[in-house]
N, C-alpha and C positions, 0 to 999 in steps of 0.2 A: 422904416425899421430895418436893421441887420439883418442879415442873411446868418451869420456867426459873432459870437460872443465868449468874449474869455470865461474859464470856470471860475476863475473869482471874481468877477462881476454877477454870476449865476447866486453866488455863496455868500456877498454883499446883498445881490435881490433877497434873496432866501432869510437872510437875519445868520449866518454861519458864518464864524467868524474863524472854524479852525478847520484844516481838511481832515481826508479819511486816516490818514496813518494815525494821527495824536487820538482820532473818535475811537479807533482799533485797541489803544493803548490802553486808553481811559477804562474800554471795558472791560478788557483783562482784569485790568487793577481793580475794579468790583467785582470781579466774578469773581477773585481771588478772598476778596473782604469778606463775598458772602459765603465761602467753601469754610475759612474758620469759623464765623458765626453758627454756623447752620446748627442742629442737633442730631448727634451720630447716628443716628435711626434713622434719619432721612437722606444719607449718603445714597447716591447713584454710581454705578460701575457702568459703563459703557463697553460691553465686548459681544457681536453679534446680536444688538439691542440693548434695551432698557430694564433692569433688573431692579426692583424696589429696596432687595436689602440683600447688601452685601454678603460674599460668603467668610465662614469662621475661618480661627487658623486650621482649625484640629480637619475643618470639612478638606481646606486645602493642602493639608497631611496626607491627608487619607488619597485624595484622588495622583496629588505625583508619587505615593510609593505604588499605587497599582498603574500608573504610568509609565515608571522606569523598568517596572519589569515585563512590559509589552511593547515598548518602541524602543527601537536604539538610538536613543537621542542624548548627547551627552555635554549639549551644553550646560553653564553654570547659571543656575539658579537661584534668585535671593526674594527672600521673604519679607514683606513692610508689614508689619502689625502695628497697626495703631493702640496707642496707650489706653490700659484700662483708666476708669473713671475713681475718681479722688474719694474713699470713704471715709466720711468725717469721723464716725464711731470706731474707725478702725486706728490705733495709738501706736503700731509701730509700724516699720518699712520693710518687714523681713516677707522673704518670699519663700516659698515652700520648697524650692530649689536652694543649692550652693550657687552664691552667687560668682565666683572664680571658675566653676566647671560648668558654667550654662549651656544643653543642648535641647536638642529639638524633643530631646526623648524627657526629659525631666521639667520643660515647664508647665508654670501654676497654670492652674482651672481657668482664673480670670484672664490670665494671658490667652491660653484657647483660642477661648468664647469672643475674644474681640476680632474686630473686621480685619481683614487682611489682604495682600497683593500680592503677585509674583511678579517678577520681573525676570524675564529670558532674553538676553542679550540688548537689554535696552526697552523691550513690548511687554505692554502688560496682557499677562495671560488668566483667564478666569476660567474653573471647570465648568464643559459644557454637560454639564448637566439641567434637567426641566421636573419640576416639582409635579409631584403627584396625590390625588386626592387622599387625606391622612387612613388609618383601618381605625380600626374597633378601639385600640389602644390608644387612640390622639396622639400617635407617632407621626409623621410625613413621612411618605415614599419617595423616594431619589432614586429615577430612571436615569442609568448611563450611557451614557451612547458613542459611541467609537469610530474615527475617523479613518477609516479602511482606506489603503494606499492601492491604486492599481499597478501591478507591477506582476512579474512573471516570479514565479514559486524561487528559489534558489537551487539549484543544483551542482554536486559533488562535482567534479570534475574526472572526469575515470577514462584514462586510456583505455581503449580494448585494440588490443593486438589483432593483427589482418586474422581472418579466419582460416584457421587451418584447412589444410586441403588434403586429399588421400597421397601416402606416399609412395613412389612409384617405382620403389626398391622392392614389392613383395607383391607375388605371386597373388591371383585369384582363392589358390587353394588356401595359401597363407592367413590370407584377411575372413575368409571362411573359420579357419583352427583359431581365430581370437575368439569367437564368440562359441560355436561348438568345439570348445579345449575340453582337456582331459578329467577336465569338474565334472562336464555335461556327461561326455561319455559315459564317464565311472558312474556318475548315477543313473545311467539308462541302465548300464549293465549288473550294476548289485538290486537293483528296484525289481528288473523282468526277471536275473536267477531266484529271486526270494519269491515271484509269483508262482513260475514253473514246479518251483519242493514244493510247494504247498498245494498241488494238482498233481503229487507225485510223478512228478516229469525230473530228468535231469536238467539241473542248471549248469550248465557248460557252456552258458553266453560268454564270448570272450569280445573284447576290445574293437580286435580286427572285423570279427563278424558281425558289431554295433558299425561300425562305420560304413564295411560293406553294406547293410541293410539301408543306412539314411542316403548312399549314393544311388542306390538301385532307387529310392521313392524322389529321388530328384530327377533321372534321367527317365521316368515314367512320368514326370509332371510335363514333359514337350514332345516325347515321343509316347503317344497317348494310343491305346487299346482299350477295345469293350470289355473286355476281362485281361486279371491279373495273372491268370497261367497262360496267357498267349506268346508272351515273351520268351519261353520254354517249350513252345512247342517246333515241331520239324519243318513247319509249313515256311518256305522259303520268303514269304508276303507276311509273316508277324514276329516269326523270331529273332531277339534281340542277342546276335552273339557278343555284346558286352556285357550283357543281363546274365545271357544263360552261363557263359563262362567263370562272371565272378562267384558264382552263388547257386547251390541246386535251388530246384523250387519248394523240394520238403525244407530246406534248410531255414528259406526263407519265409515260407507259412509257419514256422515254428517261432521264429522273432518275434514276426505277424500279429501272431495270438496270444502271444504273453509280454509284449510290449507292459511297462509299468512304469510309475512315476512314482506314486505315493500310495505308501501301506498303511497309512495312519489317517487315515478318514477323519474329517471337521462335518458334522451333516448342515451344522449352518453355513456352510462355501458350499456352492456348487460347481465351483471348478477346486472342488478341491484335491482331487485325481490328477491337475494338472500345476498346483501351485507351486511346487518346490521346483519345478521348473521354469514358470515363471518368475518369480523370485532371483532364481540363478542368473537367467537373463538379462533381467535388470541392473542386476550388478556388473554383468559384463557390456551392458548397452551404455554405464555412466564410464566404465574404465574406459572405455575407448572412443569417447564421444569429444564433436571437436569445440572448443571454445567459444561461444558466441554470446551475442547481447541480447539479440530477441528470441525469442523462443513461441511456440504456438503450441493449443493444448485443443485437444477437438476428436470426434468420433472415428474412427475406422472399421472398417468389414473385414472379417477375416470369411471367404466361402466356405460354405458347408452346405449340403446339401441331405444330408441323412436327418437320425432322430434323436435330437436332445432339449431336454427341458429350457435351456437359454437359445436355442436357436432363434431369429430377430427376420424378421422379414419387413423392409423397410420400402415403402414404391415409389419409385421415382431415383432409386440410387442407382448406380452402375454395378453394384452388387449387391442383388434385393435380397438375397438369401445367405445366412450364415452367421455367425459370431458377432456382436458387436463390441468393440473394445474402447476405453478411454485409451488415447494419446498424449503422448507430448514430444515433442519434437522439434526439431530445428526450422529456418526454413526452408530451407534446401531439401527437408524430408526425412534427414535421419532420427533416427525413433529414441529418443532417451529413458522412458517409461511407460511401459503400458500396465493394465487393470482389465479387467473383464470384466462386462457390464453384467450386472446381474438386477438391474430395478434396484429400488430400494438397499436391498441389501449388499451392493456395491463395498467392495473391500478398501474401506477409508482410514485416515485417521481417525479414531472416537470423537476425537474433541472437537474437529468442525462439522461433527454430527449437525448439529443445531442450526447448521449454517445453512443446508439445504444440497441437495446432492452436486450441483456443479460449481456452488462454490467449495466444499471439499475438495473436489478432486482435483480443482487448482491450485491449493492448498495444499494438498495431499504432495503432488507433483513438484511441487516450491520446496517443499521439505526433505524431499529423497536425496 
């Protein structure tokens, strides 16, 4: 016996008288015979499995108009609707459409309801949608389900220009008078004369002697004393002759004691003594703040050591005692807004009330 033998000798043994291509052919051409035969109810769609009955036109209406308006996908589209079924009791041919202006929007019932195809550049496309068990009504449910693309969000494009930096044409004292300017003053100085008449004192606060007073509490915040008249007195070891020269010390007890802010009391704010100065601030913290992209929002201490109803004692901070304030800020640390914490009652906007206190205040901050 051979070791090898031809395949048409195989196909000769076998009773085969034609090869595979003509057998390949042959069967198209019935599968073809049997796809007009068949009964349109038992058409099959093949797209990610086997579906028992085809989908309507109106079903495949419906799923590419909420398709085109969630994918940008802009190829051309065409529709195969197979013909409705011949009714004999029915005597004429008219369709419930004009037949000259036929669109998708105006055709018949029977058109619908028949089976139907897409075709997207050549593929046949079927919605992927999975049937669900019918309700109370013997309607069917049609679960959709959506083909999520992984891919990064899209974003704007936004130059941000280099970060501003301080400019190195003005004075120390200079960039001081942008934020304590002649706003701040003036109302330190009309706030404490309107306290003083009202304690029948003279108010003879003037401009000069509000400035003197806040330089004298800056150069006592480094050159530090257990008391405030030591700076005034004779003793060679505490007296400050830049203290005692600008300012007596009755002068300066007189400031002192009638310091004022606000005459118009809120009892629901508890800095409310101090608001319209914060406030001012703020305004002058956004005019002069420099341009950047990130920004940070987060607690700060202000020391305090005395007695007030919001003083905060926090442990573990490098400042356990005093003030705590919300911020916002750069990251380099310049201050663009701040708020006093007061609990609860935190001065927000109303409306992200609801939102919970720190989402507010970021909020809040986004919005100034």
């Amino acid at each position: 016996m051979k070791d090898r033998c031809r395949n048409s000798d195989v196909r000769e043994w076998c009773g085969l008288k034609e090869d595979a291509v003509n057998r390949v052919e042959r069967g198209m051409l019935r599968w073809f015979g049997d796809l007009e035969r068949v009964n349109e109810s038992r058409l099959i769609y093949r797209a990610k499995g086997v579906r028992e009955r085809p989908l309507a036109a109106h079903e495949i209406l419906d799923a590419l108009e909420n398709v085109s308006d969630n994918e940008e996908d802009y190829r051309e589209r065409l529709i195969c609707i197979l013909p409705p079924p011949v009714d004999p009791d029915c005597l004429t041919d008219e369709d419930s459409g004009e037949e000259d202006n036929v669109t998708l929007n105006n055709l018949p019932r029977n058109i619908l309801l028949q089976p139907a195809e897409v075709m997207i550049q050549g593929q046949i496309m079927v919605s992927d949608t999975e049937e669900e068990p019918s309700d109370s009504t013997g309607r069917t449910k049609r679960r959709r389900t959506y083909a999520w693309r992984k891919r990064d969000l899209a974003k704007n494009p936004v130059n941000w220009p280099d970060v501003q930096g301080a400019c190195q044409d003005k004075r120390p004292i200079e960039w001081f008078e942008n934020f304590l300017d002649e706003d701040v003053i003036s109302l330190l100085v009309s706030e404490s004369n309107k306290y003083a008449v009202k304690k029948n004192l003279p108010g003879d606060i003037t401009t000069d002697d509000m400035k003197c007073f806040i330089g004298i509490l800056l150069v006592s915040g480094y050159s530090w004393l257990p008391r405030r008249r030591m700076y005034w007195e004779n003793s060679p070891d505490t007296k400050n002759e830049l203290i005692s020269s600008a300012m007596t010390r009755d002068r300066f007890d007189f400031i002192f004691h009638h310091l004022h802010v606000n005459d118009n009391l809120d009892l629901q704010d508890k800095y409310t003594k101090v608001r319209p100065l914060v406030t001012l601030l703020n305004k002058k913290f956004l005019e002069f703040s420099p341009f950047e992209e990130h920004y940070s929002v987060d607690e700060a201490m202000i020391p305090y050591y005395g007695r007030h109803g919001c003083k905060q004692h926090i442990k573990g901070k490098p400042i356990r005692y005093g003030f705590k304030a919300w911020v916002g800020a750069t990251r380099l640390g310049y201050v663009l807004w701040m708020e006093p914490y007061q609990g609860a009652t935190t001065m927000c906007n109303p409306i992200y009330k609801e939102l919970g206190l720190g989402a507010s205040v970021v909020l809040t901050f986004a919005m100034c």
